[in-house]
C-alpha positions as CSV (number, residue, x, y, z in Angstrom):
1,X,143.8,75.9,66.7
2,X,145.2,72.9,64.7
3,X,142.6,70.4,63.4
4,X,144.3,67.5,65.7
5,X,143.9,70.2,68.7
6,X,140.3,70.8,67.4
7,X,139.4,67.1,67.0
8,X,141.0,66.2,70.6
9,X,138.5,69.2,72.5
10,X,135.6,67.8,70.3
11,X,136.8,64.2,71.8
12,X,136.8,65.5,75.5
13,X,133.3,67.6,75.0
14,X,131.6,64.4,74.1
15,X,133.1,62.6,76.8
16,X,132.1,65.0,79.5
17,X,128.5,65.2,78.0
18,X,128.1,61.6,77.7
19,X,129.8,61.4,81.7
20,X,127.2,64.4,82.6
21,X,123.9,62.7,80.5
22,X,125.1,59.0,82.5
23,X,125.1,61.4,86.1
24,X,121.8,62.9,85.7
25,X,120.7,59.3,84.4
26,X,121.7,57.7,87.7
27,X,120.2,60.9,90.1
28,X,116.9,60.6,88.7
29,X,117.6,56.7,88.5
30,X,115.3,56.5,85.1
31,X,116.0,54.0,82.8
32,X,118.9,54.6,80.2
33,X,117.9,57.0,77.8
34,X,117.8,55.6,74.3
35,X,119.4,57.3,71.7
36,X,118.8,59.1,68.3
37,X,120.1,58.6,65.3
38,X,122.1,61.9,65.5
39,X,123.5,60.9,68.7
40,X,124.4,57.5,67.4
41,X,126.5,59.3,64.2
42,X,127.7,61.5,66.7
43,X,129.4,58.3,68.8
44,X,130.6,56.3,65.9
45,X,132.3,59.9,64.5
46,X,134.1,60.4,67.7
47,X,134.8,56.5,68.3
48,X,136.5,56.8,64.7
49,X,138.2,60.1,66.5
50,X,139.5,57.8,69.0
51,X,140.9,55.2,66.7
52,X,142.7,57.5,64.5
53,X,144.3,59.1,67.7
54,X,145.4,55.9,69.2
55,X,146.8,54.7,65.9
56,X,148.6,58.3,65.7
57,X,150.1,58.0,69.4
58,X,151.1,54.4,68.8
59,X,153.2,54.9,65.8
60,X,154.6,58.1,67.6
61,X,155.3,55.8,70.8
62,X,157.1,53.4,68.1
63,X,159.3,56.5,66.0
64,X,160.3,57.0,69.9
65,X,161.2,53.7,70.7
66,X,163.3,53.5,67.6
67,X,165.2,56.8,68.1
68,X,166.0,56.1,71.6
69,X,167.4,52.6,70.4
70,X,169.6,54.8,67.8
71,X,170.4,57.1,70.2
72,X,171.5,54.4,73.0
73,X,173.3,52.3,70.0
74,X,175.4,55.6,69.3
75,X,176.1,56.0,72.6
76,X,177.4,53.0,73.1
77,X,179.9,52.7,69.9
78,X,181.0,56.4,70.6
79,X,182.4,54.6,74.8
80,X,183.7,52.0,73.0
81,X,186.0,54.1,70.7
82,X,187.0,56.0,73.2
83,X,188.0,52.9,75.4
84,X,189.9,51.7,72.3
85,X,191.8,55.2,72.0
86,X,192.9,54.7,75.6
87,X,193.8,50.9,75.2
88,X,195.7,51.1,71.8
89,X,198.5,52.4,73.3
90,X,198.8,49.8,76.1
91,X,198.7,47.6,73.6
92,X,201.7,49.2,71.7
93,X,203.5,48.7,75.0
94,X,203.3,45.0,75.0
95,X,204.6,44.6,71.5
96,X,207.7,46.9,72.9
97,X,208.1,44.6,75.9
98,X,207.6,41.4,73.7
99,X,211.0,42.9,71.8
100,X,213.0,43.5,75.4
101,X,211.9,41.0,77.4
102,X,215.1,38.2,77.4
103,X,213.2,35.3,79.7
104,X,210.6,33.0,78.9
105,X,208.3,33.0,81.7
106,X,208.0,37.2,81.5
107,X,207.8,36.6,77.5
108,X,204.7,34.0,78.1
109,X,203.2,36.4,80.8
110,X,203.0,39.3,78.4
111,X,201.8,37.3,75.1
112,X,199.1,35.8,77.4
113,X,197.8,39.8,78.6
114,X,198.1,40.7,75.0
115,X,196.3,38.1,73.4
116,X,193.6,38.6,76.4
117,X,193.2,42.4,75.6
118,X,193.3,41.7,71.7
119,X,190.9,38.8,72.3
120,X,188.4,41.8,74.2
121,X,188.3,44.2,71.8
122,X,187.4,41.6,69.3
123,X,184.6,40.6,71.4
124,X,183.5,44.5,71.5
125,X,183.5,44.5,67.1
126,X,187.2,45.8,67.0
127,X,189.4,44.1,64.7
128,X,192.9,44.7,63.8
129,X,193.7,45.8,59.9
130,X,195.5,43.3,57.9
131,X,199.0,44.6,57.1
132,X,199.7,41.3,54.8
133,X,199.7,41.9,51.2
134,X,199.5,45.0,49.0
135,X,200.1,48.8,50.3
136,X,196.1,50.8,50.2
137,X,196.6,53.9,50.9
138,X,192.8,54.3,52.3
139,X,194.1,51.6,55.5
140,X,198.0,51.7,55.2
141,X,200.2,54.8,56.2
142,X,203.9,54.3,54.8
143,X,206.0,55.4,56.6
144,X,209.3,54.0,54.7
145,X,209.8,52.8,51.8
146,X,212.5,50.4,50.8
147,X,214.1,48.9,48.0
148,X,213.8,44.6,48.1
149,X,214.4,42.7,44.8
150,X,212.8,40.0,46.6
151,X,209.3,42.0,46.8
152,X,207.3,43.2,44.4
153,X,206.5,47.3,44.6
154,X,203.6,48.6,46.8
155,X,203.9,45.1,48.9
156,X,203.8,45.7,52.6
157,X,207.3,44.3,54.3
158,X,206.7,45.0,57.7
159,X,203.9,46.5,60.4
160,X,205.6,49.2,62.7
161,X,202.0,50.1,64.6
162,X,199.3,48.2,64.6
163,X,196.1,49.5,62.9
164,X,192.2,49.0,64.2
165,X,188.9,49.6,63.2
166,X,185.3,49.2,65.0
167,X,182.5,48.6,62.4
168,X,183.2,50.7,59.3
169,X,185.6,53.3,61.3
170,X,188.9,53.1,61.1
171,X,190.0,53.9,64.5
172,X,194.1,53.9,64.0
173,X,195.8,53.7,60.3
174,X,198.4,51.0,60.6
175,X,202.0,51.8,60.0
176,X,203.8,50.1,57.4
177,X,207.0,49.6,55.8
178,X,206.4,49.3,51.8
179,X,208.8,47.6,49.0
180,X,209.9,49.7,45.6
């Protein structure tokens, strides 16, 4: 038997002999029985008993709290990457329809849905990858390169798909078109 086992079945024998001594008390309705110095060391040892096993459960009870928290806060950034993975694409679709769309009022229609849906997953922590500036290999993909006097080599040119990260995670790797 472990020693917290051991200490726990010492705990509950002195309780049921202190509830048993306080029964027989009561039948024979004497007054309380005073008690000896042994009993008294005996009380204070499991008292301290006590302590040390409420302190024990509440510090488990917090470790518990905490990993549920963890647990729930995973949970939680894993449905909102998947979301993303689903929406990405919709959002790919309005930059195509952005390029076709000839009137004005569709035009405003779809750059008001986009900016809504960009706007959200902002709100959730997701935020798009800057594609201004020079080529990183760890956020860009480059997918063509191309010669421009007018740039200076590894500067990004254009963004053919968008990129995204949640947090720290990248999410989607934007494409990019890179000078030489």
């Amino acid at each position: 038997m472990s020693e917290k086992n051991r200490e726990k079945e010492e705990i509950k024998q002195g309780i049921k002999q202190e509830a048993e001594t306080a029964k027989r008390a009561k039948k024979r309705e004497e007054p309380e029985e005073l008690v000896t110095l042994e009993q008294y060391n005996r009380l204070k040892e499991q008292t301290a008993m006590c302590i040390n096993l409420t302190r024990e459960l509440q510090a488990d009870f917090e470790n518990y709290k905490r990993r549920t928290k963890d647990t729930w806060q995973e949970g939680i950034d894993e449905g909102i990457k998947q979301t993303c993975s689903v929406l990405l694409p919709a959002l790919d679709a309005f930059k195509k329809a952005k390029k076709l769309t000839l009137d004005n009022s569709t035009l405003n229609g779809i750059l008001m849905i986009e900016t809504n849906l960009i706007n959200s997953l902002e709100k959730l922590g997701v935020t798009k990858i800057s594609t201004s500036g020079m080529f990183n290999p760890e956020l860009h993909n480059a997918v063509m390169v191309t010669v421009d006097p007018n740039r200076e080599s590894g500067e990004i040119i254009d963004e053919l798909q968008a990129g995204f990260k949640f947090k720290d995670i990248i999410l989607r790797i934007p494409d990019v078109v890179v000078a030489k």
